[in-house]
N, C-alpha and C positions, 0 to 999 in steps of 0.2 A: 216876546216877539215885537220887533218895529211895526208900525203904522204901515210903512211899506208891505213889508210881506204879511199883514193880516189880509189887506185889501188885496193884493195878490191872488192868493188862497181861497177867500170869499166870492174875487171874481170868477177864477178858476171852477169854481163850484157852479153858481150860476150860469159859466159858459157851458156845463154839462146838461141844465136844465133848456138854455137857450143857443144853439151852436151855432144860429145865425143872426145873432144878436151882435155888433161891431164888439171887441175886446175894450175900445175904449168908455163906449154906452154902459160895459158891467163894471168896467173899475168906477164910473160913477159913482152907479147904484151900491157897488161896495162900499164905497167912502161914505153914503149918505148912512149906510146900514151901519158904520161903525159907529159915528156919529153920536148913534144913540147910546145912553149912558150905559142900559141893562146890556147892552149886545157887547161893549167891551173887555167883557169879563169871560164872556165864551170863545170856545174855539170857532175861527170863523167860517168853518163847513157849516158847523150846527146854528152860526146865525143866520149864513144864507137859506138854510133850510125852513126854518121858524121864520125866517120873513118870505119865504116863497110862501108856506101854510095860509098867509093869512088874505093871499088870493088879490088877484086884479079888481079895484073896485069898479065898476058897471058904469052906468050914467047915472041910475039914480043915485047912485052913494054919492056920486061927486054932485048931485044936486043939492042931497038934503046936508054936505060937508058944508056948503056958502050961506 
């Protein structure tokens, strides 16, 4: 499958989690999730998924992240 219709697909999936999220904001996040090395191997429902799993980090995650 092309880069096109991974990101697509992956958006697609994400826009079911978020439906009022702009389509352009999830094909972002698609392309950033494909990006990664391990997630291009998967099908990209199951990466949208496993990177939905791992959850919105807070303010302290993004604290102790800096």
């Amino acid at each position: 499958m092309d880069r096109h219709e991974w990101i697509s697909r992956c958006s697609a999936r994400l826009h079911a989690q978020w439906p009022t999220v702009p389509r352009e904001q999830l094909a972002e996040v698609a392309a950033e999730i494909q990006n990664k090395v391990q997630r291009q191997l998967e099908e990209p429902e199951r990466a949208a998924v496993e990177w939905l799993r791992q959850g919105i980090p807070g303010p302290q995650a993004q604290r102790d992240a800096d």
